[in-house]
Backbone as CSV, one residue per row, in Angstrom:
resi,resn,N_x,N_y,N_z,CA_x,CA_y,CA_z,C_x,C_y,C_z
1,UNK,-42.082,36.232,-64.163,-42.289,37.674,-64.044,-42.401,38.267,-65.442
2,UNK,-43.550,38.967,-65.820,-43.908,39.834,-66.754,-43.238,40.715,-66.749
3,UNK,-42.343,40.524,-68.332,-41.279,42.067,-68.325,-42.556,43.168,-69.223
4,UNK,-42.249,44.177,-68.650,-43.487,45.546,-68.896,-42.669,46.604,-70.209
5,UNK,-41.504,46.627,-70.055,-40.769,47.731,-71.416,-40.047,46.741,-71.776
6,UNK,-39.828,46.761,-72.949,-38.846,46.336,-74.142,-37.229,47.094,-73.875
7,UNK,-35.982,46.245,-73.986,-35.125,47.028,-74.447,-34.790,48.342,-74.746
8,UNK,-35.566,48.683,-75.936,-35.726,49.856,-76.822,-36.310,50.502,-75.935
9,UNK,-37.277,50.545,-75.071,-37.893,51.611,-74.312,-37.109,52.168,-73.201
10,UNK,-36.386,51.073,-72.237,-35.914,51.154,-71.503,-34.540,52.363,-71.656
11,UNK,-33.604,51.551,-73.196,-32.983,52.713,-73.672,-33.296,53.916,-73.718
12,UNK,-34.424,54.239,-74.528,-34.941,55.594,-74.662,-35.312,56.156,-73.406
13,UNK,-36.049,55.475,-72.406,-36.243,56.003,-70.986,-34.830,56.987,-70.542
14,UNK,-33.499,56.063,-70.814,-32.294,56.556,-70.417,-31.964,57.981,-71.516
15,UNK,-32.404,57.872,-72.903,-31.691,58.721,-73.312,-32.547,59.859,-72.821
16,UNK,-33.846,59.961,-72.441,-34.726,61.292,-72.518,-33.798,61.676,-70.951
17,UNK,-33.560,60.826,-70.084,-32.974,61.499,-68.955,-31.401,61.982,-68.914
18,UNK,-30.924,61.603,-69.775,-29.620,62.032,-70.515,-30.082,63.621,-71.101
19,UNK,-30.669,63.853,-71.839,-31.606,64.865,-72.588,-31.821,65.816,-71.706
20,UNK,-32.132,65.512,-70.565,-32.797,66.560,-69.292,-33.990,66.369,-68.505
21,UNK,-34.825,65.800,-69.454,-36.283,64.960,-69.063,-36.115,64.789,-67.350
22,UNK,-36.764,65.485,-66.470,-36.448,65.060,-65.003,-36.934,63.532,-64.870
23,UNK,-36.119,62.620,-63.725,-36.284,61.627,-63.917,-37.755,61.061,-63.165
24,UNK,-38.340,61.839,-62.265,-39.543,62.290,-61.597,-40.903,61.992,-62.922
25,UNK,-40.485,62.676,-63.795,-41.491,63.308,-64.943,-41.410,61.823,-65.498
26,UNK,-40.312,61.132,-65.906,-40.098,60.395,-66.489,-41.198,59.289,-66.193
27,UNK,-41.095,58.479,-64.838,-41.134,57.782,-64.188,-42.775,57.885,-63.854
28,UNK,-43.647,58.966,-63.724,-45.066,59.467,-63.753,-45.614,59.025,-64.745
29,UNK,-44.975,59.352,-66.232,-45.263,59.697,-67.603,-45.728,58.395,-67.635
30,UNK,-44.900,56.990,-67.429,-44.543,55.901,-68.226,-45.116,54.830,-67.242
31,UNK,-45.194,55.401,-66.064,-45.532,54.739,-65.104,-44.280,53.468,-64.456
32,UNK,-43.547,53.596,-63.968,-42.391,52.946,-63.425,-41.846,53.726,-62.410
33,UNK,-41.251,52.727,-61.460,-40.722,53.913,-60.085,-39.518,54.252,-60.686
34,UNK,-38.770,55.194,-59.616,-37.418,55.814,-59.415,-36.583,54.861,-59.289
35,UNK,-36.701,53.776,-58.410,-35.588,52.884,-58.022,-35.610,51.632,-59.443
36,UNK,-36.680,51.738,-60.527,-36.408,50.746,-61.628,-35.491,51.598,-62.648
37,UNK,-36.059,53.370,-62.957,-35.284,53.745,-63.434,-33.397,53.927,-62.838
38,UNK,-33.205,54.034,-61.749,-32.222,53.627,-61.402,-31.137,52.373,-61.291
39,UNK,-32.268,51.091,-61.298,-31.659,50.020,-61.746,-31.174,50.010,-63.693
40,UNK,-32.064,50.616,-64.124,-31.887,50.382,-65.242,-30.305,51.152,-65.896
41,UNK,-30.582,52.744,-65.205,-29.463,53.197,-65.537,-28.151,52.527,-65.453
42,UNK,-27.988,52.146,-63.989,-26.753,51.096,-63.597,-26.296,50.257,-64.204
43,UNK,-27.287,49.292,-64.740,-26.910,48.423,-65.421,-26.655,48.374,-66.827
44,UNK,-27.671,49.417,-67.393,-27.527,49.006,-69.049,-26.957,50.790,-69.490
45,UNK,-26.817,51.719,-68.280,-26.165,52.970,-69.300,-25.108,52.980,-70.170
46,UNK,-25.595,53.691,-71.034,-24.305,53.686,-72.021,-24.315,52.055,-73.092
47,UNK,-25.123,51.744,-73.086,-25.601,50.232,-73.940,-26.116,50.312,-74.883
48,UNK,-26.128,49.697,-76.169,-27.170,49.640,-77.055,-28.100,48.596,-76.842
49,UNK,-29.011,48.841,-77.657,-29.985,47.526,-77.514,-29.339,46.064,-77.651
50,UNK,-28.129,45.666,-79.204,-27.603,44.350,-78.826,-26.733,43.973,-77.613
51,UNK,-26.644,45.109,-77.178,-25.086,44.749,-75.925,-26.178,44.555,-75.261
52,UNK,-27.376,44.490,-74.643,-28.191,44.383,-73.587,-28.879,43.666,-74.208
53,UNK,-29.355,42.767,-74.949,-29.527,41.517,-75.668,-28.446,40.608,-75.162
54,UNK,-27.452,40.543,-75.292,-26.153,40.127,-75.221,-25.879,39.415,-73.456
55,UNK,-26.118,40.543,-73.276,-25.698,40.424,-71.543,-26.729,40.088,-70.685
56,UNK,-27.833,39.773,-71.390,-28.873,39.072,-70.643,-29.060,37.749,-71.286
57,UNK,-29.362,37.445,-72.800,-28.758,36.095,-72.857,-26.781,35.197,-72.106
58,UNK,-26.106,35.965,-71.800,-24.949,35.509,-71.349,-25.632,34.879,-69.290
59,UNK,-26.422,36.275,-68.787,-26.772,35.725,-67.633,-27.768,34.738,-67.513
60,UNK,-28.666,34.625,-68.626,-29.223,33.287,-68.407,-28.442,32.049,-68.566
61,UNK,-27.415,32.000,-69.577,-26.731,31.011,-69.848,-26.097,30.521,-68.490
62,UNK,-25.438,31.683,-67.881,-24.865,31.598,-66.850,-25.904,31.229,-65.072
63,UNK,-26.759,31.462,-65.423,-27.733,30.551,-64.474,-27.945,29.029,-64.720
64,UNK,-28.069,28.860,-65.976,-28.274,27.719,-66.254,-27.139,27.447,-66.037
65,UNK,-26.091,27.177,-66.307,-24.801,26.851,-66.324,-24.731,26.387,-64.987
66,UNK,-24.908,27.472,-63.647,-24.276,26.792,-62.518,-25.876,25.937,-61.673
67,UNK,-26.777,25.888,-62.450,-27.716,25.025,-62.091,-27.142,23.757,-62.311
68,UNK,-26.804,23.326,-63.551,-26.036,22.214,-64.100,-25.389,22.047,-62.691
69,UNK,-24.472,22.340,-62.744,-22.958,22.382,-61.854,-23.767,21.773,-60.355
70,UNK,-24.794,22.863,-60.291,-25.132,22.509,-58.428,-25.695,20.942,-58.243
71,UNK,-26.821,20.788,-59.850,-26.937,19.114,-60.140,-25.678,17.889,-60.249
72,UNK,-24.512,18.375,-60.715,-23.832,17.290,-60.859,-23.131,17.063,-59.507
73,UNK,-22.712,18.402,-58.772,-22.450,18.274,-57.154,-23.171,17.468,-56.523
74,UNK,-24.844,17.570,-56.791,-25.586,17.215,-55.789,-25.636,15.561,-56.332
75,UNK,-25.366,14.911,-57.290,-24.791,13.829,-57.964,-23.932,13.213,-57.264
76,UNK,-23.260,13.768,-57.527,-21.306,13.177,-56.984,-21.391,12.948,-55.684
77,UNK,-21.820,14.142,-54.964,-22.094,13.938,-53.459,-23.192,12.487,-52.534
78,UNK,-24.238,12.419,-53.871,-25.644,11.080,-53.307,-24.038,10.382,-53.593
79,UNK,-23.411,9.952,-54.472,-22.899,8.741,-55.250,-21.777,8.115,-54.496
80,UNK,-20.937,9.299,-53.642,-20.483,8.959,-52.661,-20.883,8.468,-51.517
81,UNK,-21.554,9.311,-51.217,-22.441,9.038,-49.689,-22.960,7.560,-49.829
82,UNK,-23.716,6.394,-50.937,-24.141,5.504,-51.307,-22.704,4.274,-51.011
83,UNK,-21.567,5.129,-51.525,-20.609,4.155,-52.273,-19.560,4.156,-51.002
């Protein structure tokens, strides 16, 4: 999936609606729905750009991480079943 705003935009999206910017206007202007600007708020308000750097390299790690995990289950489990 093609990410469409940067960080930095996404921020600024939040601060102009912090500002007053209706979130309607916003969302026309830039072209993005209501329910992305709403995801976005949720998740990254009140963030700077490294904390949201941060917390999206941590959730990839953390995907990968229990990918690992579901491979070595699915391991242990053939190795038994065999043995």
């Amino acid at each position: 999936m093609k990410k469409r705003f940067t960080d930095e935009q996404i921020l600024d999206f939040l601060k102009q609606a912090e500002a007053g910017v209706p979130v309607k206007e916003l969302c026309r202007r830039h072209g993005f729905s209501d329910a992305s600007f709403y995801t976005w708020r949720s998740k990254f308000g009140g963030m700077t750009t490294p904390e949201i750097r941060r917390l999206k390299d941590l959730e990839l790690e953390n995907s990968r991480l229990k990918k690992l995990l579901a491979e070595a289950h699915l391991d242990t489990t053939a190795s038994a079943a065999a043995g």
